[in-house]
Legacy VTK file of the C-alpha trace (Angstrom):
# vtk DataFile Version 3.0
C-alpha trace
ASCII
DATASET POLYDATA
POINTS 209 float
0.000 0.000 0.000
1.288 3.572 -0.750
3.220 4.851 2.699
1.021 8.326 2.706
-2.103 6.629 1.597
-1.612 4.144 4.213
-2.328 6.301 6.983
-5.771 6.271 6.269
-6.391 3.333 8.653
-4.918 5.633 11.955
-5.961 8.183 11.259
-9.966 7.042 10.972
-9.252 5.243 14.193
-7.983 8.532 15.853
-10.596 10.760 14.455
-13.460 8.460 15.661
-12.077 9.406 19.286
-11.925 12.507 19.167
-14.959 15.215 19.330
-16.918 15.840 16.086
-17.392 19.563 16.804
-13.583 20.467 16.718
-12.564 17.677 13.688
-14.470 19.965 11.337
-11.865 23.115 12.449
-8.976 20.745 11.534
-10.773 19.323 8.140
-10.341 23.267 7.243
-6.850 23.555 8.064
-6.005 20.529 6.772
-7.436 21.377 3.485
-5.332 24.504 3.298
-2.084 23.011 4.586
-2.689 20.912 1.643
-2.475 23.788 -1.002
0.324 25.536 0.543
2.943 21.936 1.856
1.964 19.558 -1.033
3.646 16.723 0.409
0.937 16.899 3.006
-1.362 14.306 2.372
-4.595 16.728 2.521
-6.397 14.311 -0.087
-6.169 11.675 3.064
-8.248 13.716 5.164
-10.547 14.498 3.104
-11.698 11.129 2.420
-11.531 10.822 6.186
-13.634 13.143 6.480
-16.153 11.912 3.811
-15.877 8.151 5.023
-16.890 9.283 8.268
-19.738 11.386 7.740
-21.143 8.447 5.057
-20.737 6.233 8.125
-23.428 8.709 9.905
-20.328 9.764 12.352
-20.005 13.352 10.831
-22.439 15.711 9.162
-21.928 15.440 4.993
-22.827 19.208 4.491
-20.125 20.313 7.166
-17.315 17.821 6.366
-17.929 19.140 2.761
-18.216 23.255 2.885
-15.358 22.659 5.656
-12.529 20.548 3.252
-13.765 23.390 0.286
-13.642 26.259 2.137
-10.116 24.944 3.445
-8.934 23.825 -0.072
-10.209 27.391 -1.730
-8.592 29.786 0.906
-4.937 27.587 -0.008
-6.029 28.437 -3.176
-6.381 32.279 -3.150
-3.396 32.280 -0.583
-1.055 30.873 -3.616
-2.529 33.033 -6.090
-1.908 35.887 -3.687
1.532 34.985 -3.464
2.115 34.590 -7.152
0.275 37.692 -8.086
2.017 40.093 -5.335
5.646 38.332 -4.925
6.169 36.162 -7.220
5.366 38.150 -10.700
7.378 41.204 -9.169
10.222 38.920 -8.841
10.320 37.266 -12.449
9.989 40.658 -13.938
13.273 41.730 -11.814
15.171 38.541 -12.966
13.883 38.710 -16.992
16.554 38.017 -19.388
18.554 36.159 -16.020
16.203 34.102 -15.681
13.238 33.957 -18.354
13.293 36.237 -21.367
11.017 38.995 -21.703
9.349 37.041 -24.908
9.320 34.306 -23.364
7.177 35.694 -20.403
4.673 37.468 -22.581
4.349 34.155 -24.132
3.757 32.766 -20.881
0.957 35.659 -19.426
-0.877 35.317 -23.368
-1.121 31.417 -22.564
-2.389 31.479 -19.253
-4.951 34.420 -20.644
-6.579 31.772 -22.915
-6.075 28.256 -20.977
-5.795 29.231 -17.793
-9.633 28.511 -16.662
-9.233 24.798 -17.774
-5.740 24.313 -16.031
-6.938 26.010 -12.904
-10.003 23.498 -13.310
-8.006 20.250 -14.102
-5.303 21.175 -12.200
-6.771 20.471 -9.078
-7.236 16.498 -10.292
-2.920 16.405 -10.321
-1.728 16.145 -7.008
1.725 17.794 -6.412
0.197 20.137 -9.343
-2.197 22.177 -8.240
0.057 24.360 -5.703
1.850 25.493 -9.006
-0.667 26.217 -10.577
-2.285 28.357 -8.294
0.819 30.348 -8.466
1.276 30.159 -11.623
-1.728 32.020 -12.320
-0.877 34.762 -9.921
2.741 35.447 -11.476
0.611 35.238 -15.054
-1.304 38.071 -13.509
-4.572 36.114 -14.024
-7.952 38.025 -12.969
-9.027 37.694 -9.561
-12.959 36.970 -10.413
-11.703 33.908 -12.542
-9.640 32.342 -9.761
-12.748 33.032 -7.518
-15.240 31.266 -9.257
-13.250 28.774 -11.269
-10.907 27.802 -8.254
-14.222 27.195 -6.636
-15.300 25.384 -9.160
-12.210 23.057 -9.425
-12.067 22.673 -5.514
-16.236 21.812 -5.151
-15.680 19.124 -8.162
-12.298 17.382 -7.037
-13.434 17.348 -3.426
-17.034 16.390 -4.607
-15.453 13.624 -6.229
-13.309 12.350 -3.307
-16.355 12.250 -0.816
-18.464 10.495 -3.247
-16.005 7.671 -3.490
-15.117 7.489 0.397
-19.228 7.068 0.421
-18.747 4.190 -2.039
-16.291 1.820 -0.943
-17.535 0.944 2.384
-14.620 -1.505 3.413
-12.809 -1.578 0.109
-11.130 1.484 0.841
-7.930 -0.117 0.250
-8.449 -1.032 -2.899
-9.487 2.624 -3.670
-5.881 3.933 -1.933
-4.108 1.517 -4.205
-5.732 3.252 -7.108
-5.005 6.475 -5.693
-1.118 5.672 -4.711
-0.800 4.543 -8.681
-2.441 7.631 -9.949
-0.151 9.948 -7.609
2.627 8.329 -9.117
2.073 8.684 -12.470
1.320 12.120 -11.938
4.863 13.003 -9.853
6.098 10.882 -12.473
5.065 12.253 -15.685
5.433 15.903 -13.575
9.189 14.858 -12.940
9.823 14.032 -16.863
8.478 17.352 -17.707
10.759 19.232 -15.292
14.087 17.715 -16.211
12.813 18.667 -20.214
11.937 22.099 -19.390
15.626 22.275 -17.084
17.596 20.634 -20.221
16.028 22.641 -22.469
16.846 25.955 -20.741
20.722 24.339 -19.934
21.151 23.870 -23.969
20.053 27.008 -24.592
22.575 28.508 -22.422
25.110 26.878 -23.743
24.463 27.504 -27.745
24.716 31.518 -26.547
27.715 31.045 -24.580
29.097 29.149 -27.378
LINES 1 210
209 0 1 2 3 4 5 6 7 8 9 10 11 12 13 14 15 16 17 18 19 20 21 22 23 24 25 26 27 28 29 30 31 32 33 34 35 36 37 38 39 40 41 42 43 44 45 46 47 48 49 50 51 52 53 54 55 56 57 58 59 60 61 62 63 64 65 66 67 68 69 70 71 72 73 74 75 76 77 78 79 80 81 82 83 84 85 86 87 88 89 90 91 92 93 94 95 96 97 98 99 100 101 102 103 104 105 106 107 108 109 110 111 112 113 114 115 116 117 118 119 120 121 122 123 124 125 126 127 128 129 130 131 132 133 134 135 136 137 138 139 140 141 142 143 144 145 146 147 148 149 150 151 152 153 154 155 156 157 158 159 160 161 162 163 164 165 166 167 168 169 170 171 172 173 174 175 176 177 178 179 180 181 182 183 184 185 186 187 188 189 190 191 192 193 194 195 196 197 198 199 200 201 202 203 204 205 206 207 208
């Protein structure tokens, strides 16, 4: 079983001691924890969260508005980040670091795909922290990360809870699905970063050459 996906099994027996009303407070800052530490397993919880309440132990509506409130405010926290610091900061380092083309490139791409990767992005764990920033440094609106970071956070977690109501006591079958499809994302993510890095290295050397 997958190491982070394994916890599952403690951390349903350690929640089912503890008090309902306060579980719902940590459900919310779990859910943003997850946005802004991605190796925090934040997708755990939130099928804690769901499993229990299906189980009649928690209240659906609450474990649900609390893991996307949670998940949202990471959200807008990243976007924050990447719209105030993190754009500032790229424009200082252009032509060091990313050419000015290259970045008007980048801020005309996210104009006109940036709703569906903010949407689908959420699906890629280990993803969706970038591109939360991302579309702050692209200097994305803030009424489309509103609504369609919403949107993104109400369907991913939606989907989550609706399978922790589903598998009853083949939830390890589900977190062997889940540990494959993390690692084919990080995967695939990995193969695209060591491109993009040898890509930039090659291009440093043709000038310097």
């Amino acid at each position: 079983m997958d190491p982070v996906w394994g916890r599952f099994d403690e951390l349903l027996n350690w929640a089912t001691n503890q008090g309902a009303g306060w579980f719902y407070g940590f459900l919310f800052f779990s859910a943003i924890l997850e946005n802004l530490f991605p190796p925090y397993p934040g997708d755990v919880v939130i099928f804690t969260g769901g499993y229990l309440a299906s189980s009649g132990k928690l209240s659906m509506a609450l474990v649900f508005s609390s893991t996307a409130l949670g998940s949202w405010a990471g959200l807008l926290i990243l976007f924050w980040l990447g719209r105030t610091k993190g754009r500032s900061f790229l424009i200082k380092k252009e032509g060091r670091w990313i050419r000015h083309e290259n970045f008007l490139k980048f801020e005309n791409w996210f104009a006109r795909y940036g709703v569906a990767v903010i949407i689908f992005g959420r699906f890629l764990a280990g993803v969706r922290s970038g591109v939360a920033l991302a579309a702050g440094i692209a200097g994305l609106s803030w009424k489309r990360i509103l609504i369609f970071g919403l949107l993104s956070v109400l369907i991913w977690n939606g989907i989550l809870m609706m399978a922790a109501g589903l598998v009853e006591n083949n939830w390890e079958a589900l977190y062997r699905w889940f540990g494959l499809y993390n690692r084919l994302v990080l995967a695939a993510l990995a193969v695209v970063i060591i491109f993009w890095g040898l890509r930039i290295w090659r291009r440093k050397r043709f000038v310097k050459t």
